[in-house]
Each structure stands twice: as C-alpha cells, then as structure tokens.
C-alpha positions in Angstrom: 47.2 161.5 21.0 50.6 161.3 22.5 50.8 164.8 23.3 47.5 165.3 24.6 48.2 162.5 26.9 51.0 164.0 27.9 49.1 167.7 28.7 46.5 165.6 30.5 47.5 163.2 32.6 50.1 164.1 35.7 53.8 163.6 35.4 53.9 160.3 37.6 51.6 158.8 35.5 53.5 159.9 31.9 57.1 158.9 33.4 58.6 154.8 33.2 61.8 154.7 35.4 64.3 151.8 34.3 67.9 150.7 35.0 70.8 152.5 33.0 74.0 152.2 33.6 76.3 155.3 34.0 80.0 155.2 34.4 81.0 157.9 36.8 84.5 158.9 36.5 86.4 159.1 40.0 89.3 157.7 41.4 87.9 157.7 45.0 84.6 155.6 44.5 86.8 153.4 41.9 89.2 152.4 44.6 86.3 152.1 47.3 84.5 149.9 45.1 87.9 148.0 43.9 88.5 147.6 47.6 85.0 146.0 48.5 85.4 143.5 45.4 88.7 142.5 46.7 87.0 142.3 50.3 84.6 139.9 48.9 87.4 137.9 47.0 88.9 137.5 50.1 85.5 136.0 51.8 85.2 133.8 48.7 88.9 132.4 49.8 88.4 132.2 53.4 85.0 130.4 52.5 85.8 127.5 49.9 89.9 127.0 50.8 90.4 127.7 54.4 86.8 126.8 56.0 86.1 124.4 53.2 82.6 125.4 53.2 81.7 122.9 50.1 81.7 120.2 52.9 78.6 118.6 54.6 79.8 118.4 57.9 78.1 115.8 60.7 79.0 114.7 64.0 78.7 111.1 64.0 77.6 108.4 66.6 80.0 106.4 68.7 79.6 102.8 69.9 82.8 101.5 71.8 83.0 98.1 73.1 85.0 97.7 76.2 86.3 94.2 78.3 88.2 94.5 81.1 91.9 91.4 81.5 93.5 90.4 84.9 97.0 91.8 83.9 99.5 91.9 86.4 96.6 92.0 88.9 98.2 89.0 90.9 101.5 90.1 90.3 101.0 93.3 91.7 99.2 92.1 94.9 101.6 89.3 95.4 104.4 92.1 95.5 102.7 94.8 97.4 101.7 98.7 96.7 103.0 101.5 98.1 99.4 102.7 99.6 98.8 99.4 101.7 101.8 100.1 103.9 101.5 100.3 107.7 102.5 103.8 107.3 100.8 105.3 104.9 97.2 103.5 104.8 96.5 105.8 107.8 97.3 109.3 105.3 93.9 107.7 103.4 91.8 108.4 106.7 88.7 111.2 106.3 85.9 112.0 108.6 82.7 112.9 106.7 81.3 115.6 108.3 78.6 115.3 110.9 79.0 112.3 113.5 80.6 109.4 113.5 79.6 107.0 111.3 79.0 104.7 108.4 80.6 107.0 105.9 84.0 107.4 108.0 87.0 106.3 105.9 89.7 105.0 108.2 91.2 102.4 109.7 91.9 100.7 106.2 93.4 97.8 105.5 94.0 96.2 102.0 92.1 92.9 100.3 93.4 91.0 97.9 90.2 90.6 96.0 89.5 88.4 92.9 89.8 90.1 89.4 86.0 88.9 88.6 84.9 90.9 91.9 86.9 94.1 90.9 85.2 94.5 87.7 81.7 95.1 86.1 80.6 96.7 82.9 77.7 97.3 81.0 77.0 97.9 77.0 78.4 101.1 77.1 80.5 101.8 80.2 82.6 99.9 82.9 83.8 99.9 86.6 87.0 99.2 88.1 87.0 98.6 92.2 89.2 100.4 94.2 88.0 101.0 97.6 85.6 98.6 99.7 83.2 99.4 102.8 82.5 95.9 104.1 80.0 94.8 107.2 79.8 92.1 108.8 76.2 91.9 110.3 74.0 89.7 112.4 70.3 89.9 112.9 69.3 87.5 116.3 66.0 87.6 118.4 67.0 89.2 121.5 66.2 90.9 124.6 65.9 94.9 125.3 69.1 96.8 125.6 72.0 97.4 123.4 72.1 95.3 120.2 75.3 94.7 120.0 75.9 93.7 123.6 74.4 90.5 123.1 75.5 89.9 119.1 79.6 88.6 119.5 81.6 86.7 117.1 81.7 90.1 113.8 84.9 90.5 112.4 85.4 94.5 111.9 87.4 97.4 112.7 84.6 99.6 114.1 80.6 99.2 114.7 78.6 100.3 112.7 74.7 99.0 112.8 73.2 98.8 116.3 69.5 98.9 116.1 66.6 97.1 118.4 63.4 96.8 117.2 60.8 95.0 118.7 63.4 92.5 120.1 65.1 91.9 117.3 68.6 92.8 117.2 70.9 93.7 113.8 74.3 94.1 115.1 76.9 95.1 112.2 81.2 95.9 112.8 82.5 97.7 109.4 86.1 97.5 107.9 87.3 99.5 105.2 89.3 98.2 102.8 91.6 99.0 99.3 91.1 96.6 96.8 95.2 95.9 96.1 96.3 96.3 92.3 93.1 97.8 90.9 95.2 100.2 88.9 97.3 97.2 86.7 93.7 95.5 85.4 94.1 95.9 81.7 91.1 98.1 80.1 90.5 97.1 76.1 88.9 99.6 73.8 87.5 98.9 70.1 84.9 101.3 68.5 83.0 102.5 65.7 81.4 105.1 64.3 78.0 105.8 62.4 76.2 108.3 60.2 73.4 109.4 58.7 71.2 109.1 55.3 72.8 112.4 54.1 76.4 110.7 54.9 75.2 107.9 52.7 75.5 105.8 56.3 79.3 105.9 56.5 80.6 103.6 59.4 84.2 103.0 60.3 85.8 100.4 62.9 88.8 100.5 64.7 89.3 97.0 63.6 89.0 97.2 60.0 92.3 97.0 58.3 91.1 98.2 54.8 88.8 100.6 53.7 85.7 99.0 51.8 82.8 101.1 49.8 81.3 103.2 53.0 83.1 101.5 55.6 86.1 103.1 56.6 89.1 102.1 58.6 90.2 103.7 61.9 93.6 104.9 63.5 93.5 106.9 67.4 95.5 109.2 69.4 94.8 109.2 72.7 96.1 113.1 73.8 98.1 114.2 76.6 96.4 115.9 79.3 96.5 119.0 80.2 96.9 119.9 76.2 99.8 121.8 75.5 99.9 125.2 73.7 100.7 123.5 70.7 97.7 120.8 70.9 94.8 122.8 71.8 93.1 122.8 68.5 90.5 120.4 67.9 91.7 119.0 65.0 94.9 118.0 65.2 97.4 117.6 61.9 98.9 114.1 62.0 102.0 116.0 62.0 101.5 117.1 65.6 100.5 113.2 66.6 103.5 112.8 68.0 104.1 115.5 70.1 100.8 115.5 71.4 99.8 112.0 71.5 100.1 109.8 74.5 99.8 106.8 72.5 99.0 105.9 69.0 97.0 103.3 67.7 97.1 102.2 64.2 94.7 100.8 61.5 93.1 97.3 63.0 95.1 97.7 66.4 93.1 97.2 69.8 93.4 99.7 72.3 94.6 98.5 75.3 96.1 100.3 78.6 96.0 100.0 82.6 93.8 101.3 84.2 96.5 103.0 86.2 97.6 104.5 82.5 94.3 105.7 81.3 93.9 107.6 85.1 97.6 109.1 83.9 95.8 109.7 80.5 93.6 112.3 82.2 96.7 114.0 83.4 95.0 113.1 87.3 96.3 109.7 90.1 94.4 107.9 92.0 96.8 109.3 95.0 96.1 113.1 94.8 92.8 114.6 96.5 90.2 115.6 94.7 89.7 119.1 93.7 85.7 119.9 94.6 82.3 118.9 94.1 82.9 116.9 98.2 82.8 117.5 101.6 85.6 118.0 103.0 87.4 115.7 106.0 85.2 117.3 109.2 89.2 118.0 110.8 91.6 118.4 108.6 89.2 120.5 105.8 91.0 118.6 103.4 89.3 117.0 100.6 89.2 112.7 100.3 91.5 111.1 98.0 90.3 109.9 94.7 91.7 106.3 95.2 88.8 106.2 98.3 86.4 108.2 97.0 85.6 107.2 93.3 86.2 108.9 89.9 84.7 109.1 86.9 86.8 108.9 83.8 85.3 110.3 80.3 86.8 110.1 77.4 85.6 112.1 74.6 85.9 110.1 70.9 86.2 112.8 68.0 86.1 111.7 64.5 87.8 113.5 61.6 87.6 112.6 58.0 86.5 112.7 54.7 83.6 110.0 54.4 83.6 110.3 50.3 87.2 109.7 49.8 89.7 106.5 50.4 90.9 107.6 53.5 91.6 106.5 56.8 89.4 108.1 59.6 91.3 109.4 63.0 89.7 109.4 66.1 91.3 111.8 68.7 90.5 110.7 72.6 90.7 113.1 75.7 90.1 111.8 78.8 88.7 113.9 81.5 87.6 113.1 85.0 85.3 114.4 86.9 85.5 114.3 90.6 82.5 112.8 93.2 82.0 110.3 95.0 81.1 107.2 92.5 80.1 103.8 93.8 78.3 100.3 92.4 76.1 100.5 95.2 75.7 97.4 97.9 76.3 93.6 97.4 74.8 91.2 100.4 76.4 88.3 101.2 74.3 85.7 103.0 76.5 83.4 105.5 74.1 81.9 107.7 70.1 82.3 107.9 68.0 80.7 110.2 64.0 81.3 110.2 62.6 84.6 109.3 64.7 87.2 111.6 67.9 85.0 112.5 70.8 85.8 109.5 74.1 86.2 109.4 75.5 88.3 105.8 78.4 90.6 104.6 77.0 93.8 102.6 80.0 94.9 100.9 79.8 98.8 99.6 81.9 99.2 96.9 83.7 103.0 95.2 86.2 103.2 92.5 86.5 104.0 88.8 84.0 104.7 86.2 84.7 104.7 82.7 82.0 106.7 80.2 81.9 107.4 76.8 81.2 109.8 74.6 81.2 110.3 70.8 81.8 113.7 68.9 83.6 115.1 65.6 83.4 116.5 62.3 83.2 113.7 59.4 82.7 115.0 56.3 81.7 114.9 52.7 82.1 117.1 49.5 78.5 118.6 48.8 77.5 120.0 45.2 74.9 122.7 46.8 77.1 123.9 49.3 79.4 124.6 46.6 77.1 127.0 45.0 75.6 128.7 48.0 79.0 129.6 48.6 79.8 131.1 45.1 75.9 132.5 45.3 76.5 134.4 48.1 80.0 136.0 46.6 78.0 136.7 43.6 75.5 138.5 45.9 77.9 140.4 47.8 79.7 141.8 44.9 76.5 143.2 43.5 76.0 144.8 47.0 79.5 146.3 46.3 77.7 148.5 43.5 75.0 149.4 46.7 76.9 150.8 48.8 79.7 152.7 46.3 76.2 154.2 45.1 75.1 155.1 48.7 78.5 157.2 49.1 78.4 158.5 45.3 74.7 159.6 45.7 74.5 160.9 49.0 77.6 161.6 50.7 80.4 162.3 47.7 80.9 166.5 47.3 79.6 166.3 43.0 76.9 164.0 44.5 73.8 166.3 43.1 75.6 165.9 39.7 75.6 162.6 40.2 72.7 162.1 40.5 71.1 163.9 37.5 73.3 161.4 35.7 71.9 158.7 37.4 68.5 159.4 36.6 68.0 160.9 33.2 64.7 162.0 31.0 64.3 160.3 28.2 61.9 162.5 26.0 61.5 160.9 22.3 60.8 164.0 20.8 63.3 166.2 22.6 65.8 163.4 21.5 64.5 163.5 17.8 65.0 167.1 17.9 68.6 167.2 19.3 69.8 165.0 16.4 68.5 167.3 14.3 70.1 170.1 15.3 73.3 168.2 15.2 72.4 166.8 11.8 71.6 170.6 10.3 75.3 171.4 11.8 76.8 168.6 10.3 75.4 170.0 7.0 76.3 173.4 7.6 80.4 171.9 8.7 80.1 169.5 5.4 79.2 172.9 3.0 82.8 174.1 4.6 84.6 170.9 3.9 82.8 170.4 0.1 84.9 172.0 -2.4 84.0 170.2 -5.5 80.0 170.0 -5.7 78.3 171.1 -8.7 75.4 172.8 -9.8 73.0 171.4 -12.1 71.3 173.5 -14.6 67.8 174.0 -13.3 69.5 175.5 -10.5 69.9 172.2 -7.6 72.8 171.5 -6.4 74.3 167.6 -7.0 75.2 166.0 -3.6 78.5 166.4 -3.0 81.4 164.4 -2.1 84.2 164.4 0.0 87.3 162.4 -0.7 89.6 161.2 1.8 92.2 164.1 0.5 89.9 166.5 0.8 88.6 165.6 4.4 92.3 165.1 5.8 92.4 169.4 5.1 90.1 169.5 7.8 92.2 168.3 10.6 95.4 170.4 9.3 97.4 171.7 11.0 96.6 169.9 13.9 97.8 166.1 12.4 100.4 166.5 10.0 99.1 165.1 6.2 99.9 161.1 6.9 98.1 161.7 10.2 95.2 163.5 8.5 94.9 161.2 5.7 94.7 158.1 8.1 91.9 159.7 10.3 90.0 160.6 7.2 90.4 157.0 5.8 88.8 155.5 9.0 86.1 157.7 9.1 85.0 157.2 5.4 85.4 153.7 6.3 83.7 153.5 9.0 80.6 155.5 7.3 80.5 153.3 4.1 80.8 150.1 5.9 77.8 147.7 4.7 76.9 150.1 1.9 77.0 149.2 -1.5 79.4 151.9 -2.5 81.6 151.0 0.4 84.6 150.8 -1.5 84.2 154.2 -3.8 86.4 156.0 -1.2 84.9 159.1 -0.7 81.8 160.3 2.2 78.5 161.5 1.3 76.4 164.0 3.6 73.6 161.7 4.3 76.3 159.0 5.3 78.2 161.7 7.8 74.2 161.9 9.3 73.9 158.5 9.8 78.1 158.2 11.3 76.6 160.9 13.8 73.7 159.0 15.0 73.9 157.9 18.5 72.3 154.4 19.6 69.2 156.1 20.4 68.4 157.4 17.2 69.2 157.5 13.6 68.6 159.2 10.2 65.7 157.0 9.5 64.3 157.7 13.1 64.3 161.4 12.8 62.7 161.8 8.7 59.7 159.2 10.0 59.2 161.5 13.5 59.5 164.5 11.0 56.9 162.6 8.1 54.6 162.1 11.6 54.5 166.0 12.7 54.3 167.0 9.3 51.0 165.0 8.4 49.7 166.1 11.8 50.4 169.3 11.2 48.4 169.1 8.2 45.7 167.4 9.4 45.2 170.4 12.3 45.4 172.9 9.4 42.7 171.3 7.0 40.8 171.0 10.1 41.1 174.6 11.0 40.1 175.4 7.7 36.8 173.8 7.5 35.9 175.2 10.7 36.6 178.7 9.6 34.3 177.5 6.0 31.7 176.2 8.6 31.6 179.5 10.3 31.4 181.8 7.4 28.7 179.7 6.1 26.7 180.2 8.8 26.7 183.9 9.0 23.9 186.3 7.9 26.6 188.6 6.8 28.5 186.5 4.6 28.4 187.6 0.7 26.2 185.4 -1.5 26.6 183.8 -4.8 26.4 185.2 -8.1 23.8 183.2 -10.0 23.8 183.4 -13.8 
C-alpha cells in the first residue's frame, strides 16, 4: 500500500516538511550570529537597567494652593523705588500705535495702594498689581457742544472720555499710575500631587513631614533660569540640586518668595522690555516694559519618584513667562450719583502679574508585566538572530546551495533502512577481518564469534601504541555491552557492533522487521503470481489433461 501510494499520488502530496536542526560549520555566520546575540544583550541592558522599562510610568495631577502676605509692602513704599523717581517714571512712557488715546502709557505717577487692592487669586492661579489706568469720570445732563467744556472739577493727567449723546455728557481725565512695592508682596506656595487606579492613587503633599502607606512626602527645587549646560536634563540627580537650584525646599517646608524673586526665578525683571507678542511704542519702535504692560508667570511642577517605595517625592519648578499684555479687567468706583444720568465714579484698569500653574512628571512604580514584556521581547529578538544568520547562510553566503541541501533533507524510510544495511553487511565483512578465534561447528555453521578487547586493540595498531589501543577497545566493548546481560564478559559480539553502529534513526531491530515486511510481501506477490499463471493454464484448450486410472 505504501508504495503504491507513493507511485500514485504527486510528490507534494507524499512529502511532510518539519523543523531539523543543522549545525553548519563556519566561523563567519558564527561570529555574525554571536554578534547579533550580543546586540540583543545589549538591548536587554539598555531596556531593564538604564531605561528601567519594568516601571509603570504616569504623569500625575497637580493642585497647588497659593495666598498672597503684605511683606515689606509698606516698608518699601514708605522708602521709595527706584522707578517712581522724577527722572526715570518718564523712560516708562509708550504710545500705542494709532492715535492718541486711552491706551497711551505716560505721564505716570506712583500710588501707594493698599495690599488688599494689589492682590486677587482664584483656586488655582493669582494676580499681583503693578500698573494702574485710573479715570476719573462724570456723566451730567447738558447742553450741545463739547462734553468736557461744561464737566470741571476731574482730577487727571490727560482726557480721556468726551462723548455727547443726546444731551448727556460723560466727561472722563485718565492718570496712569505704578502701584509702588508690588514686587516685595510675599507669594506662598504648598501643593500636591495625585494619581491614578493603576498608581494605586498615590498622593503626596508638600506639607507632609512623613511618608504614610500611599501618601508620600514632598521636597522642591525651584531651577535657575536660563538652565545651564549642566541642568538641562529633566530629571535632575539630587546631586546637581545645588548647582542648579535657586532655592531648596525641604520635607513639610512652605514655599515662600517675593514676588520680585519669583520674576528673578524666570531669569526675566519687571524693568526690561518685553521681547514680542506687542505692538511696539508708535515713535520710538521699542517694545513696552513688562512692569506696565503685564506678565504672565508659569511655573511648570514635575514630579519624580518611586510611588511603591518609602521614598521622598521631588518636585522640580521652572518658571517661565510669557510676554502680553495681561490685565484684571476694570473696577468702577461710584463717588456720587444723582437720578438716572447724573454720576460721578473712578474706573480703575488694572495690568500686572499673573501667576499659573501647571503639573507634569514621571512618578513611577515597579510593574510585574512590564518586566516580562521586556524579557519577551529579548527572547523574541534572539530567535530572530537565527532569521536573519539563515537569510545570509541560505541566500547570500558562497557554499549557500550546500547549505541548503543540508537544511532541507529527504527523509525516505526505506532508503534509510537500506543504508544501515549496507553499513551493517560492512561491519560484518570488517568484523570477519578482526575475528581470529571463531570456530566451526561440525555440521558445518560457524559459532558467532568474539572479539576480545586484546584482539580489537590489533586493529587500531600502529596508529595508537598498545595502552592506547587497549583503552579505545575497552570503551567501545563497553559502550556496546552497556545494559546487556553479558555486560561484564569483556569481549564484543557482531550483532552488538550492529546495534553500536545504529544511528538514532534506526536500529538492528528496525532494519530485520522492514526486512520480515518485504520479505512476506514478496511472498505474497509470488503466490499470487502463481495462481494466476494456474488460472491461466487451466483455462486453455491446449493445456494437457489428466490421466484417469
């Protein structure tokens, strides 16, 4: 049946490719595929110890809460500041382009204003004062003609409202002002930080003084601006906290700077021009100072840690600005009203600093899964190794067609059976050599012989001298006696030098039941042979006929 398959049906459908392995001897595609393994080893290292890639890494959410302190607000304005001299208030001056107007910065003088009027803040951000647009307006029933002609008694550098509508006049003189000491108010910092379900819900506080379960304490470094070539990373060490940290704030400790410091902070003053995103002065082309036209500070909170360990969580701060004109819009004033269209107010337009805030970082926490899709994908890698050395052995090496053939080799059961027997009736025809000592019985058989260890160590003479020779023939009885019951007689039998030859394919017992299998086939074909040829003569008119008695 197996044959006649094999006759029959077309080679794909009598062939079954699997995997082998092959060991190809060859220095080159050993030390290309050495070199890829080490190439992945190296990825493994750069994955798990540099990058740490076992770590679940979030950025976390940042609440801060801010209040602003007096200081040495009065202090300041009872002394004086350098920008509210005669001389140099005028060096503040800028024309916004166009015609004269409301939005004109000049003629400034300073005002000493309460602490409470300098501030505001909100849940999340806060506003320091610095420079003040303030109008002193009066709205009267009048007659036609020019508003202001008939309005007296406003205090103010310059007019600025002068409108008549349907005889009623709103007459309005503005005077620009600095808001003395702004700089010295004390700003006060304390924050937190939050995570996520897969962080287990970390939180830390800058006023914690001892770590607790998932709530973690707090230390900050707030960075000198511009970074240095040394403090550009991210991340900083805590060994470069001191060279590139402005201040330092430890466990529990409230921040707390001027504002004057935390404009210093972003490496910017108050009394340097902005650098874009203005118009600039309609004269000099020169852009307004920040200290009349607003800032807004930012400071970016990054959190670094390890949330699954009893450690202390830093928070790094950078404070940039960005330049633009930022005000808190208008506050009216009433003074005096009298009916529906006679009032007296002050609308006071106010610019100065804002302070935003915004939370960023890398908190992290050791992760069992990451772990193993890291070692996965070395695991994968290296077996790619085996890819691609094949690629080059198969298809671009010089012995490549030899290569292949080894790669993919025919295994043909009875091609195999009849190799080992071939090597088998060698074997036989060598051991005749080697036997010496067999007898002959007296019906004419010959006994199966036997060769001793002495006699089989005259077979590899003079090649091995005799203690050579008599060790290699030791091991090889050994080795053909080993879990045979005659193991110890010392001396090798032909059918146990058959089965020593046998590979892992086959063996002895492999090859005598193929041989007992063709041999009854064979017989089987011949019987049936012969009954067809009786059949045949039977049936012919020709064929001689019986002798009857």
């Amino acid at each position: 049946m197996h044959q006649t398959l094999l006759r029959v049906l077309p080679g794909i459908l009598t062939k079954w490719t699997t995997v082998s392995c092959v060991t190809i001897v060859d220095p080159y595609l050993s030390i290309l595929s050495w070199f890829f393994k080490f190439m992945v080893l190296i990825y493994l290292f750069v994955l798990l110890i540099l990058n740490k890639q076992y770590l679940l890494v979030e950025e976390p959410g940042g609440y801060p809460v801010i209040w602003f302190e007096a200081g040495d607000l009065v202090k300041v304005q009872n002394e004086g500041t350098p920008y509210c001299e005669e001389g140099a208030r005028a060096s503040y001056d800028y024309l916004y382009p166009g015609a004269a107007g409301y939005w004109d910065d000049k003629d400034i003088a300073c005002q000493d204003a309460d602490f409470s009027e300098m501030t505001a803040k909100t849940a999340k951000d806060g506003f320091v004062v610095t420079f003040l647009k303030e109008e002193h307006k009066k709205k009267e029933v009048c007659g036609s003609g020019d508003a202001c002609s008939q309005i007296t008694g406003l205090a103010g550098a310059r007019a600025a409202t002068n409108t008549n509508v349907n005889s009623a006049c709103t007459c309005g003189k503005l005077q620009d002002y600095f808001a003395t000491g702004s700089e010295a108010i004390l700003l006060y910092i304390q924050h937190t930080f939050a995570t996520s379900a897969k962080m287990s819900y970390a939180t830390g506080s800058s006023t914690d003084v001892a770590t607790s379960g998932d709530s973690k304490t707090i230390k900050t470094c707030v960075r000198k601006m511009p970074l240095s070539d040394v403090c550009t990373s991210d991340e900083l060490p805590e060994n470069k906290w001191s060279t590139c940290c402005l201040r330092e704030f430890a466990v529990g400790e409230t921040m707390s700077m001027t504002v004057g410091d935390w404009v210093a902070a972003a490496g910017i003053s108050l009394d340097s021009r902005a650098e874009g995103k203005l118009d600039t002065d309609r004269e000099t082309g020169l852009y307004p100072y920040r200290r009349t036209a607003g800032l807004r500070l930012i400071f970016n909170m990054r959190y670094y840690g390890r949330v699954d360990q009893a450690e202390t969580v830093r928070c790094e701060i950078e404070v940039g600005y960005a330049d633009g004109w930022l005000s808190h819009g208008i506050d009216n004033v009433m003074v005096d009203v009298q009916g529906k269209i006679s009032k007296e107010y002050y609308s006071t337009y106010r610019r100065g600093i804002s302070f935003n805030f915004i939370a960023s970082g890398k908190v992290k926490r050791f992760d069992f899964m990451l772990m193993v899709n890291a070692l996965v994908s070395g695991v994968v890698f290296l077996g790619f190794v085996d890819t691609v050395v094949g690629l080059v052995a198969f298809n671009l090496h010089p012995r490549r067609s030899v290569f292949k053939k080894a790669k993919q080799v025919e295994l043909d059961y009875n091609r195999i059976m009849g190799q080992f027997g071939a090597q088998i009736a060698l074997a036989c025809h060598a051991y005749k050599q080697w036997d010496q000592s067999g007898k002959t019985l007296a019906d004419g058989g010959h006994q199966e012989g036997e060769l001793c260890a002495q006699e089989l160590s005259e077979v590899y003479k003079p090649y091995f001298d005799a203690d050579e020779a008599l060790k290699l023939s030791e091991c090889v009885i050994r080795e053909a006696t080993v879990g045979q019951g005659d193991a110890r007689s010392g001396v090798l039998k032909a059918k146990q030098m058959m089965d020593l030859l046998g590979s892992g394919l086959v063996s002895r017992k492999d090859l005598m039941a193929n041989a007992e299998k063709l041999h009854g086939r064979a017989l089987r074909l011949t019987l049936k042979e012969a009954a067809k040829v009786q059949d045949i003569e039977q049936d012919s008119p020709n064929a001689p006929q019986a002798w009857s008695a």
